[in-house]
Each structure stands twice: as C-alpha cells, then as structure tokens.
C-alpha positions in Angstrom: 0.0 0.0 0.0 1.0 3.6 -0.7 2.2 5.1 2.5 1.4 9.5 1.8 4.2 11.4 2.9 3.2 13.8 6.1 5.8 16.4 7.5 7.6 15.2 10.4 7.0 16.6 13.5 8.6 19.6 15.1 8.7 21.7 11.7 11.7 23.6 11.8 14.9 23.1 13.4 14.8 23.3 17.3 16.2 27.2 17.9 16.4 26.9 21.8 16.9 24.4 24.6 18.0 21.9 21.2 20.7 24.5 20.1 22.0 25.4 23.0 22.7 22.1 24.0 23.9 21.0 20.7 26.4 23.4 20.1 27.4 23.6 24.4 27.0 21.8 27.2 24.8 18.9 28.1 21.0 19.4 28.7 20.6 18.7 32.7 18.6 15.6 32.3 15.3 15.2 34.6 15.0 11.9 36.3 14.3 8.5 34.2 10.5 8.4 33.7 9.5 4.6 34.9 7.2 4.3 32.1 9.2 5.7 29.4 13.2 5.8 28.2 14.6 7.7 25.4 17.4 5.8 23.1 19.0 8.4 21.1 21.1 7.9 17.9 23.8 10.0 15.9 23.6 9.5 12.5 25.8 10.3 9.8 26.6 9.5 6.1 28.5 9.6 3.1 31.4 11.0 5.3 34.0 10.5 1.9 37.1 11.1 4.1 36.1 14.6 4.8 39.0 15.1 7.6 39.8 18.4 6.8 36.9 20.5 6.5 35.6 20.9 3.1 35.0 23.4 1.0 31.8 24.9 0.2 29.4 26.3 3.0 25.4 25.2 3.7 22.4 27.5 3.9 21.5 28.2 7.8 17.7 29.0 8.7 18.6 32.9 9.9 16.0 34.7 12.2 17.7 37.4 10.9 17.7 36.6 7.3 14.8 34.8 5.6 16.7 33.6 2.6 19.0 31.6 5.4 22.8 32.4 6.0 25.9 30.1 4.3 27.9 28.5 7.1 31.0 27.3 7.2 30.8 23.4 8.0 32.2 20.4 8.5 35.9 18.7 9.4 36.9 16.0 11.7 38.0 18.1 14.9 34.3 19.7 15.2 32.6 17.1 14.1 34.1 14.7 16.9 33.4 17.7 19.4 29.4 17.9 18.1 29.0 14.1 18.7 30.6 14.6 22.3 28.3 17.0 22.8 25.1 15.5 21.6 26.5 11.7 23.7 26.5 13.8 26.9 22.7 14.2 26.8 21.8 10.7 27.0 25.1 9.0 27.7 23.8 5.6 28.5 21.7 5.2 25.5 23.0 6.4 22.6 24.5 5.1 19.7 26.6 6.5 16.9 25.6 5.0 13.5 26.6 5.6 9.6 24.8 4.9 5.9 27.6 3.9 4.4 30.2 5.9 1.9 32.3 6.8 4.7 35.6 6.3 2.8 36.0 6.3 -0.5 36.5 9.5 -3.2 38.4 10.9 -0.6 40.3 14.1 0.5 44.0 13.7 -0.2 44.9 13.8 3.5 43.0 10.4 4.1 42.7 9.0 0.4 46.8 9.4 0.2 46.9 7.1 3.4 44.5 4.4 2.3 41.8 6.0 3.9 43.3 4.9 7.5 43.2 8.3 8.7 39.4 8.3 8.2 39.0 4.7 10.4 40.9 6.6 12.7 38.8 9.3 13.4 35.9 7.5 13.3 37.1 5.0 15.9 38.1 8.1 18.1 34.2 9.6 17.3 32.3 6.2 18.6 30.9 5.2 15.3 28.9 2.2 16.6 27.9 0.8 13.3 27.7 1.6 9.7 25.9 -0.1 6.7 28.6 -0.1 3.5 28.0 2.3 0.4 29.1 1.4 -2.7 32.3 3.1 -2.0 33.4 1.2 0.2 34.3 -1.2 -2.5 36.5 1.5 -4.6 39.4 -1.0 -4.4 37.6 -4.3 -4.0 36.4 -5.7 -0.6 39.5 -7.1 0.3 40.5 -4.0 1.3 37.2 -3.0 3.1 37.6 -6.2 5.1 41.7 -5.1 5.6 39.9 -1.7 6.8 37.8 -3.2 9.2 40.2 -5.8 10.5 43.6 -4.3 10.2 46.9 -4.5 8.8 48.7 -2.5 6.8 48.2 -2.0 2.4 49.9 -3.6 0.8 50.8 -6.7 2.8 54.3 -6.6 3.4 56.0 -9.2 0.4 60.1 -7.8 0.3 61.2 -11.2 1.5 62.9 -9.5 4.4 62.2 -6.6 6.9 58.8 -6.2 5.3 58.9 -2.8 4.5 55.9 -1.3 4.1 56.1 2.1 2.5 54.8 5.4 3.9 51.3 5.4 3.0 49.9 3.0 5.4 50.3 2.0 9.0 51.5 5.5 9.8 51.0 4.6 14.0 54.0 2.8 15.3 53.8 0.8 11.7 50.2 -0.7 12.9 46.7 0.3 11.7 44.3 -1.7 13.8 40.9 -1.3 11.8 37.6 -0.2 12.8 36.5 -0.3 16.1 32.7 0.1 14.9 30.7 -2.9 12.6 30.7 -2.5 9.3 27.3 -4.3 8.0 26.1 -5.9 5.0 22.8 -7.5 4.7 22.3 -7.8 0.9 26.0 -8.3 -0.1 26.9 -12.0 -0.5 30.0 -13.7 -1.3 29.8 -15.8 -4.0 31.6 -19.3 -3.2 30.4 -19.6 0.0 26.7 -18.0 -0.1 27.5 -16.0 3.2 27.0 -12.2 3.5 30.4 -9.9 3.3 29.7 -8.6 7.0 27.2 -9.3 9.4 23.8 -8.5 8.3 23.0 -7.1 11.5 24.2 -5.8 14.8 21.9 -6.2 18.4 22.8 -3.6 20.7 20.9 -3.6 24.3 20.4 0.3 25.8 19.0 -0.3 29.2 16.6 -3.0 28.7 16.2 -2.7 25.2 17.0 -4.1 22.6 17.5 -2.5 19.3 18.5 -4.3 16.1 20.2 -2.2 13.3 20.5 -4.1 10.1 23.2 -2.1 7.4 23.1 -2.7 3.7 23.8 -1.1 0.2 21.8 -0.3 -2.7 21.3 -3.0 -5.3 22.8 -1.6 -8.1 26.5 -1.3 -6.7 28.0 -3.3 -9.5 26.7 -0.7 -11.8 28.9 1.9 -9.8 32.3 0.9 -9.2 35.0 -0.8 -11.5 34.4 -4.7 -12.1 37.2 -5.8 -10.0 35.8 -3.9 -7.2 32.9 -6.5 -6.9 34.2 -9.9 -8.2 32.6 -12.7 -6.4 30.3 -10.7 -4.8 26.1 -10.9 -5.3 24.3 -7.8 -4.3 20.6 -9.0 -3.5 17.2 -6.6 -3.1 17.3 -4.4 -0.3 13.7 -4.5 0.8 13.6 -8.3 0.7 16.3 -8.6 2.2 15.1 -6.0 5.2 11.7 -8.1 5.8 13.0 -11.1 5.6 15.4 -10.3 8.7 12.7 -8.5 11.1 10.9 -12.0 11.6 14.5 -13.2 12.4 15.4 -9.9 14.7 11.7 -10.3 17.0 12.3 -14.0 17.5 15.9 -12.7 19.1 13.7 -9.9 21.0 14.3 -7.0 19.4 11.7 -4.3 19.7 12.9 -1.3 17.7 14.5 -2.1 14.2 16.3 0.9 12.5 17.3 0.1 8.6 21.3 1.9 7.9 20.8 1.9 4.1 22.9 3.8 1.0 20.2 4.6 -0.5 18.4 7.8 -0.5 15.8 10.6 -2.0 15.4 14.4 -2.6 13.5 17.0 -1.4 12.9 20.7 -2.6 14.0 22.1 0.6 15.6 25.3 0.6 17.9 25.3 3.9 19.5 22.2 5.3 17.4 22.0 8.5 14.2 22.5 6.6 11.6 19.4 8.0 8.9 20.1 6.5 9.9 17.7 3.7 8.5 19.4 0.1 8.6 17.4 -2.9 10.0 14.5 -1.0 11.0 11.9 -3.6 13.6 9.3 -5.0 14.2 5.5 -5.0 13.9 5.5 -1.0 10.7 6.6 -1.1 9.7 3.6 -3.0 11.8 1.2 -0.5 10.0 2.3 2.5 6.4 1.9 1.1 7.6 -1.9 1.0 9.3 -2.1 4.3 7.4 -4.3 7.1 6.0 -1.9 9.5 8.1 -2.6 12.3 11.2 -1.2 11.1 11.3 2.4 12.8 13.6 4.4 11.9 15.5 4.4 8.3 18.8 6.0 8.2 19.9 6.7 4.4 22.5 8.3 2.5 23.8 8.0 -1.1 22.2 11.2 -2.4 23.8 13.9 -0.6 20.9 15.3 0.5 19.7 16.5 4.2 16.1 15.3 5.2 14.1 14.6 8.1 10.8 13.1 6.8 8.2 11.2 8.1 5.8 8.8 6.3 1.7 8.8 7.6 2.5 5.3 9.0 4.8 7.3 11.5 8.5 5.6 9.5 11.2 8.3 10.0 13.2 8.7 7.0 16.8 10.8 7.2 19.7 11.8 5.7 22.7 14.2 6.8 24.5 15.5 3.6 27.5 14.9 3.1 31.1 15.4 3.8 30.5 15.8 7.6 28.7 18.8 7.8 25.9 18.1 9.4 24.7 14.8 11.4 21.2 13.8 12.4 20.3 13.3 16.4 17.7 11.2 16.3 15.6 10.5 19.6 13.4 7.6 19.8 10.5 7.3 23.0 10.1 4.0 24.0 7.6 2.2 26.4 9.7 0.3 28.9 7.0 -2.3 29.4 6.9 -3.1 25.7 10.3 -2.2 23.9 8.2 0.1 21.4 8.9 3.0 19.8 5.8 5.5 21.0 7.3 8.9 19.7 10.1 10.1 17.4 11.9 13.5 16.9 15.1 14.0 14.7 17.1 17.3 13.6 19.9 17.4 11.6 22.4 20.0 13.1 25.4 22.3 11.4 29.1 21.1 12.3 29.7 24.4 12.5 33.4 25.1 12.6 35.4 28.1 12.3 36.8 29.0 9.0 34.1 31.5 8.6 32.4 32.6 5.2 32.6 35.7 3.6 30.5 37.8 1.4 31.1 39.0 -1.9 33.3 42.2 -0.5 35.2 40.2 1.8 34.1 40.7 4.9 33.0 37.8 7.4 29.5 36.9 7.2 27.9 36.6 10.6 26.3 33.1 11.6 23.0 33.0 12.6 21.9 33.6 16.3 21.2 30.5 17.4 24.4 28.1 16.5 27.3 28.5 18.0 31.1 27.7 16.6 32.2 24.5 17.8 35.5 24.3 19.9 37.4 21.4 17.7 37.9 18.4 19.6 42.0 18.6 20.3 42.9 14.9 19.6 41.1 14.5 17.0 42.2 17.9 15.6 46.2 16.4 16.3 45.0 13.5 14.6 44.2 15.6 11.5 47.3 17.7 11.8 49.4 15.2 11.4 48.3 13.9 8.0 47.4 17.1 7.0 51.4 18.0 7.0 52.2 14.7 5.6 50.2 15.1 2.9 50.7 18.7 2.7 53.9 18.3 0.2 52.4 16.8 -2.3 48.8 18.8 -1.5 49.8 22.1 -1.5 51.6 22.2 -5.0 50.0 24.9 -7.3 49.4 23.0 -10.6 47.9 26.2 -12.5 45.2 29.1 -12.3 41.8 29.0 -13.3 40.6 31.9 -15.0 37.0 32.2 -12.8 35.6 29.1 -10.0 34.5 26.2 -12.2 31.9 23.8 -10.7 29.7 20.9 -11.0 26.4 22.7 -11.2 24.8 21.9 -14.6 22.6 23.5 -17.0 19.4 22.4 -18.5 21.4 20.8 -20.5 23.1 18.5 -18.6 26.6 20.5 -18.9 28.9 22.2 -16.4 32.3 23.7 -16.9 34.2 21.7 -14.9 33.0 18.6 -16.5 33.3 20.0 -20.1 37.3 21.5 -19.0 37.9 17.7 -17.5 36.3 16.5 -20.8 39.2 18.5 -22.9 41.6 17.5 -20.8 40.7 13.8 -21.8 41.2 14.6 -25.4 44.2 16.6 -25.3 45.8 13.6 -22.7 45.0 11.2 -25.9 45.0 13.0 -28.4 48.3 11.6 -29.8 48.4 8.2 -28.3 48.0 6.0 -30.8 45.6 3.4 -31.5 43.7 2.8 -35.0 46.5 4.8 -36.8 44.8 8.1 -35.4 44.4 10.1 -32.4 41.6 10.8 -29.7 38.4 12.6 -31.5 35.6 12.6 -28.7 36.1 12.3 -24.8 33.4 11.8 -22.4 33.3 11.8 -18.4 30.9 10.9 -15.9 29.4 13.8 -13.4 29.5 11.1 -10.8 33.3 10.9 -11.3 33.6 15.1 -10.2 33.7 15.0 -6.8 34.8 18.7 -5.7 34.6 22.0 -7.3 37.1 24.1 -8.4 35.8 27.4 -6.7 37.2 28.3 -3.6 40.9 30.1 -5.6 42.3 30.8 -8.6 45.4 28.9 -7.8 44.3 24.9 -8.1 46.5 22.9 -6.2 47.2 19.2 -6.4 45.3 18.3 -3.5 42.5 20.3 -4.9 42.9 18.5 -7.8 42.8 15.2 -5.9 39.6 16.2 -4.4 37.6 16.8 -7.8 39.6 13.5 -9.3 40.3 11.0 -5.8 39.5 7.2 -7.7 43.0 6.8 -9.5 41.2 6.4 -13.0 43.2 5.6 -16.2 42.3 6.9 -19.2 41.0 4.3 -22.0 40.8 5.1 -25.6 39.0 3.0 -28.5 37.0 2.9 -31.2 32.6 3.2 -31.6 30.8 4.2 -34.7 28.4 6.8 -35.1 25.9 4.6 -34.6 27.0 3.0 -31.1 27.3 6.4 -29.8 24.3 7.7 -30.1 23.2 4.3 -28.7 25.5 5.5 -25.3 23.9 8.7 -25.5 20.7 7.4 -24.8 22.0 5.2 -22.1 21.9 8.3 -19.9 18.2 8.4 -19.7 17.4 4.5 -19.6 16.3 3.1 -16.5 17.3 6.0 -14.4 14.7 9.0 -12.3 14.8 12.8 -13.2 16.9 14.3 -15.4 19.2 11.1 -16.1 23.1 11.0 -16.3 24.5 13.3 -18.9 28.2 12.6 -19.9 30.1 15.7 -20.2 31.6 16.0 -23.8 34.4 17.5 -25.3 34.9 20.5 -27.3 34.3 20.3 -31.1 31.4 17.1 -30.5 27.6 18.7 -30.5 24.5 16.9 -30.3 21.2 17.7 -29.5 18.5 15.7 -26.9 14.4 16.0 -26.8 13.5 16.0 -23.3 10.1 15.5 -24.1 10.3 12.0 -26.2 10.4 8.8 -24.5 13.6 7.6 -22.7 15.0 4.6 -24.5 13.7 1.6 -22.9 16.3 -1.7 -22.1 15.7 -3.2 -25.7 17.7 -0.1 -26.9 15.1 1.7 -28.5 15.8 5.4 -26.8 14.9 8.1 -29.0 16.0 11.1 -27.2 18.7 11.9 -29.0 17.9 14.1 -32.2 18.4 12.2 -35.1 21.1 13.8 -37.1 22.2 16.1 -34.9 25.8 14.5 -33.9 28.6 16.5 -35.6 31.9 16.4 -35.0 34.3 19.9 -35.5 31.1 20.9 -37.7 30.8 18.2 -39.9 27.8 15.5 -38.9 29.1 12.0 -38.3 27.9 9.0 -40.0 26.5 6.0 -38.7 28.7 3.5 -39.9 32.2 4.8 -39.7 34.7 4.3 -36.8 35.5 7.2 -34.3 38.2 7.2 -31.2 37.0 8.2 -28.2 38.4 8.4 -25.0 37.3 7.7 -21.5 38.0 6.7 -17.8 38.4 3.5 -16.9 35.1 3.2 -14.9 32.6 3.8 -17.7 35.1 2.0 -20.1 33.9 -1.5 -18.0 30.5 -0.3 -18.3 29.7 2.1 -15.1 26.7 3.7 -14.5 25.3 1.2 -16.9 27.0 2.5 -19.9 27.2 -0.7 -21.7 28.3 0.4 -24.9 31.9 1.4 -23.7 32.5 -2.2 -23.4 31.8 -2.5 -27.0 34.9 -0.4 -27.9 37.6 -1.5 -30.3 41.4 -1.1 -30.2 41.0 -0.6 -26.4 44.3 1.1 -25.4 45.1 2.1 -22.0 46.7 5.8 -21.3 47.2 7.7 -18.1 45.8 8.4 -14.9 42.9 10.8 -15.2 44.6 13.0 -12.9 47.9 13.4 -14.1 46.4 14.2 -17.4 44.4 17.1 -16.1 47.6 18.4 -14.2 49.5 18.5 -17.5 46.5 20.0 -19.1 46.6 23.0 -16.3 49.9 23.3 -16.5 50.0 23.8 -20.7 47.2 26.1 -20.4 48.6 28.5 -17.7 45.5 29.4 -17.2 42.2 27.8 -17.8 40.0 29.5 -19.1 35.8 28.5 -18.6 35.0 26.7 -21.1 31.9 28.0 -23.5 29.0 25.4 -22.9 26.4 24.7 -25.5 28.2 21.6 -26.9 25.2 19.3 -25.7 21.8 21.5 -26.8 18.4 20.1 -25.3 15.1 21.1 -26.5 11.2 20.6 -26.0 11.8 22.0 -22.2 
C-alpha cells in the first residue's frame, strides 16, 4: 500500500533548549520516567574522508535573514566535538551509527593514506555501526575487510624486513581497523553463499534491545569498477530488510532501524528545513515496502539533508554529506513493551570556524542561534598530522583557473568543470595511438567530479585530488556513429529525473528532446535528435569508426554504460589525474570553457 508522505514533526529546526545544547554543554537531564526511556542515535553518512573541513558552505535558517545564512561546515576536529556533545545528553543510550560511503573519493589527506586516517577518526568519534556504500568497494572488498580488520596496504612481500612504505600503517607501523561494525545484509559472497559482513548488529540500551540491520543499494555493480565487486552478489534491499525483522523479533528486538545507501530528494531550501516538500527518490519507494516494524531508516547515497516522516509514522533521514551536518535522532520508547511510541530527529550544522565571507570580503555573521564548535584537540592532532604529511604533495599549485568552475549543470546537462575535464581527456590522448589516429571525442561521468574548483584561482594538487580521488586511467577505442548515439541514450534509460548526462568535449555537439520517451532496455531510446551529432562541424555517419576516449570506470560499463564495453582497439593511457595536471599546467591558465556543446530542446 501507498504510504502519503506527512511532514515530520517539530517543523523547523529546534532554535532553543536543542541548540544550546547541541552546540554547548549537556542538557541537565530530569529523572528516568518509569514508564518511558529515550534511546538516542547520531547519525551520519557519506562522510567521503572529509577530515579536513571541506569546502563549500550550507544554507542556515537565519531569524535574521529569511533567505538563510551560508555557514562554514564540516571537518573532523568539530565534528568529533558535536558528537561529544550531543552523547552527553543521554550517555547511556546512545548510539553512533553511519549509511555507508564513509571512505571512499576521498580528500588527499585520508585517500593518500589508504583512507586509514578516516578509520581513525571515526574509531576516536564512537561510530557504533555503519551499513557499506558502494564506495566502500573502490578497491575491492579485500580492502574494506583489511579496513575493518587491520593491517597495513599492501601486505608486506620484500622477503625481508617487510617494509611497508609510507602510506599506510602510519601509528608505530600498525593500523588496527575499525573499532565500529561495518554491516552488510544484501551483499553476499559468491563461493560460500554467506553475506560480506554481518547482516546485523543487536545492541541492548537499558533493557532494550535494538537491532540495526546495514546494507547497500542494489545496483553497486553498476557503480564501481568490475574488479571492485568480483565474487560478490548484491541482493534486493527491501527483501532482504523483511526477511530479517521476523528473524530480529524471535531474538527480542523491539525497535528495528534500517542503515541503508540509498536515499531521496526533497525541494527544501535550507538544510534544516523538516517540513519535507517534494520528497522523492528511490527511498521513497523502499520504504512503502518495508514491514512496519522497522522504525527508523537512516539513508545516505544522495547527498541530500532530510528529516521526513511517512503517515505510518516511519522516520526517514539523511545528513548531507562530507561531515557537515549529522542527524540526532531521539526515539520514546515504552519500557513495558520495547516500542517505539514517539520520534523527533534534527539534523544540526558542524559548524566550525573557517568563517564565510561575502562577496566584499568581509565575514559573514552566523546566525543567532548556532554557535562555533570548539574542535575536539585529539582529534584535531590527529588531523594535523596527516594534513602536513600530505601537505607536500597537496599544496603544489598545478595552475590558475581563469574564474571558479563547478559541478552545477545547466538544463542541458553540462557544467564547466566537467566539459574543462572532458578537454583534458582529449588533449591527454589526443596523440596516443591506437587505430592509426588520435583521440576525436572524450566523455566523463558527473559522478566521477567529486569537488569543485571554486574556492581560488590557484588549483593545487590536492584540490585536484579532491575533484579526481578514484585513480582512474584513461582508455581510448573505437565506436561508430551509430554505437554512440546508442551511449547517449543510455543516460536516460532506466534512471529517475533528469538522467546521467556525460560531459563531452569540445568540437562534438549533439542535441537531446527531453520530451520524447527515454529509451527503454531493448535499446530503442529516441532522445537523441536524429542527425544532430557533428563532429568539428561536420555530422558524423553512422557506420564509420571514431576514437573516443574515456576513464576506466565507464570504459567497463559504469553507470550502466554498456556500450563502452563495446569499444575496439582498447588502449590504456594515463591516470585521469595526471592528465588534467599537464592540461593545467599547458594552459597557464584555464579558461571557462563556452557550454552549449550538448543542446536540449522541447523543455
């Protein structure tokens, strides 16, 4: 049945008492109702190795301002001190919890490191628990099962001292592994038919019992490389959900909360809006199927801040991303019955103090009621310390943009960060050789551009790293005309909203109806307007042979762009990375690049 989407309670974000004691000291608690306990849970998601605080502020509600204030958020040091804060105010019965993505397209400072520095922190924060994302399985789950076990990358194999390098086991040459439970329901392993992780965790919080169970979305294969995945089976996420709650209430557990990567959107203006408009997304579907005893579901995936509530009173949330903002969830439950009677959750700003300022300079004031966090000091040491390790290699200026360049696309699907990474593609192949000619079209994936360019002029390396962190190679080969129109319509197929659009190089145009069908998975998409690919000006035909040039990812068929695999003369170039350095460093300084290479019409 169809379960109508209500606002959740408590419509905006909590300005008083809540704040206060969010951003200060712990509420003075009154005495333990007999009847009655609340079991309290900090959530977070798609952290990405965010240890330094990331660029890019969010939009505060602002008594003071109705259109909201930007806020400088985020980084490990205040984030650690937030989660102190908020475990103070029920200290017996709280856990910390994640929805997966919490390493994986990294900053430089934790990505350089294996992403060790990120375990670290979170292992320092409390993290309880966390569901996988897909990625977590970046560079196969070998090394998500070295991350939660320990040991240092790569295993030591010199035949002598075992000398491990300087990128991993940076404590005293040991790296321990997670303290939390990494959990995965719906991911099993092939040859022996048992899941990758545990499917679920049991934790008892005076009296009660609570079961989380942590999975990832379905289509994970679809998302990371091949190799990333062998031997694993990723199986339906609601099935897999109900099938487990029978299995959790025979162990007596009496409130089930669901860590999921999956998520939604909403239209919300300000990141602490509740009120839920236009709530949508493939979440929303899960959760209509979900067996109603599952209470809470934690989710992630999207990058998107919600706190929604369906009518049958399921809380649905979601913190962002990068560490920004986390979600205290509180959860009234009957002591006589183990049940979940009431429910409140606000997500709240990490706010930290790098400060944001307006278009003359000057600081911009942060709203009245949130306060700057004092950063927690170990944590913050802990950060230091890769920060300067990394900080040779980071902190090397690679070239000058000519004005910020960003992610943000036009109606058209385009941005000018993707397009300039798109001509950096071409120019890194446009001489390797491979069909007796050079590169002709390059395409990348917005899912691959992970940062903006926007916050100087002068783009260092680690910048760099942040917008490019997977370690790509470049892959060049050979389609026909025909085949790429068929992997232009592959951005639409099978996908909600606006699709995937590939950003393209300069000198390929094409134009897209958004009002005909999108192709459907018999290959008949008919988006793309017939005739209208052209390559420097002159239309491309059908049946002859063109090079392109890719990253590795979509070459194996990412993001379900099947045709790559169809490629001839498949010859393997560069990292993406190092291609766009060279590319900054030829240009001196990079101009934006004019749009209007993809046109859509019918809007």
């Amino acid at each position: 049945m169809q379960r109508p989407l209500i606002s959740a309670t408590l419509a905006s974000f909590c300005l008083l008492a809540c704040a206060s004691a969010s951003y200060g000291q712990a509420l003075v608690q009154a005495p333990p109702s007999k009847e009655k306990l609340t079991i309290s849970l900090i959530a977070l998601n798609d952290f990405h190795g965010n240890i330094l605080p990331p660029s890019g502020p969010v939009l505060a509600p602002d008594p003071a301002n109705p259109a909201g204030t930007r806020v400088s958020a985020g980084g490990a040091a205040y984030l650690s001190s937030l989660v102190v804060n908020l475990k103070r105010q029920n200290p017996e019965r709280t856990l910390v919890v994640a929805a997966g993505d919490m390493v994986g397209a990294s900053q430089l400072s934790s990505g350089l490191f294996h992403d060790e520095p990120t375990i670290e922190v979170l292992n320092h924060i409390g993290l309880d628990v966390s569901s996988v994302g897909n990625h977590e399985f970046d560079r196969g789950s070998k090394e998500l099962q070295r991350l939660q076990n320990g040991g240092c990358y790569p295993p030591a194999h010199d035949g002598s001292a075992g000398v491990i390098g300087r990128d991993t086991c940076m404590n005293q040459g040991q790296f321990v592994g997670a303290k939390f439970h990494y959990l995965a329901a719906n991911v099993r392993v092939k040859s022996t038919g048992k899941t990758l992780f545990a499917p679920y965790d049991i934790r008892v919080l005076d009296g009660v019992k609570v079961g989380l169970i942590g999975l990832t979305l379905r289509d994970t294969p679809s998302m990371v490389v091949p190799t990333g995945v062998a031997g694993l089976e990723f199986e339906d996420e609601v099935a897999t959900i109900n099938a487990l709650v029978p299995e959790l209430r025979s162990k007596g557990v009496t409130v089930i909360v669901v860590l999921i990567h999956q998520g939604g959107q909403t239209t919300a203006r300000t990141v602490q809006d509740k009120t839920c408009p236009g709530f949508s997304g493939e979440i929303v579907g899960l959760a209509n199927r979900l067996d109603p005893a599952v209470d809470v579901v934690v989710s992630g995936h999207t990058h998107q801040e919600y706190v929604c509530t369906l009518s049958n009173g399921l809380l649905i949330t979601q913190t962002g991303y990068y560490g920004r903002l986390v979600t205290k969830i509180d959860l009234t439950v009957d002591r006589a019955s183990g049940k979940v009677s009431a429910k409140d959750a606000n997500n709240l700003i990490v706010v930290n103090d790098q400060g944001v300022k307006d278009a003359s300079g000057n600081p911009v004031a942060i709203p009245s009621q949130l306060s700057v966090l004092n950063p927690d000091p170990q944590v913050g040491a802990l950060v230091r310390r890769y920060g300067d390790l990394s900080a040779t290699i980071s902190d090397v200026v690679i070239g000058r943009i000519a004005s910020p360049l960003d992610r943000q696309t036009n109606n058209a699907g385009e941005s000018t960060l993707g397009a300039v990474i798109a001509d950096a593609y071409l120019a890194g192949a446009a001489h390797t050789e491979g069909a007796n000619r050079p590169a002709q079209i390059a395409f990348t994936n917005p899912g691959g551009i992970r940062s903006d360019l926007a916050s100087s002029l002068s783009v260092s390396f680690g910048q760099l790293f942040s917008v490019l962190p997977f370690n790509n190679t470049l892959i060049s080969m050979d389609l026909t005309g025909q085949q790429i129109v068929r992997l232009l319509e592959q951005q639409w197929e099978r996908r909600s909203g606006r699709g995937v659009v590939l950003s393209v190089s300069a000198g390929f145009n094409y134009s897209w109806d958004s009002a005909s069908p999108a192709g459907v998975s018999r290959g008949e998409g008919r988006r793309v307007v017939p005739g209208s690919l052209t390559l420097n000006g002159k239309p491309m035909l059908p049946e002859q042979y063109y090079r392109v040039v890719t990253n590795n990812f979509l070459a194996d068929g990412g993001d379900g762009f099947t045709v790559f695999q169809l490629g001839k003369n498949r010859q393997t170039g560069d990292l993406d990375s190092s291609v766009v350095k060279l590319y900054f460093a030829m240009k001196g300084v990079v101009p934006v690049p004019n749009l209007g290479r993809i046109q859509v019409i019918s809007q």
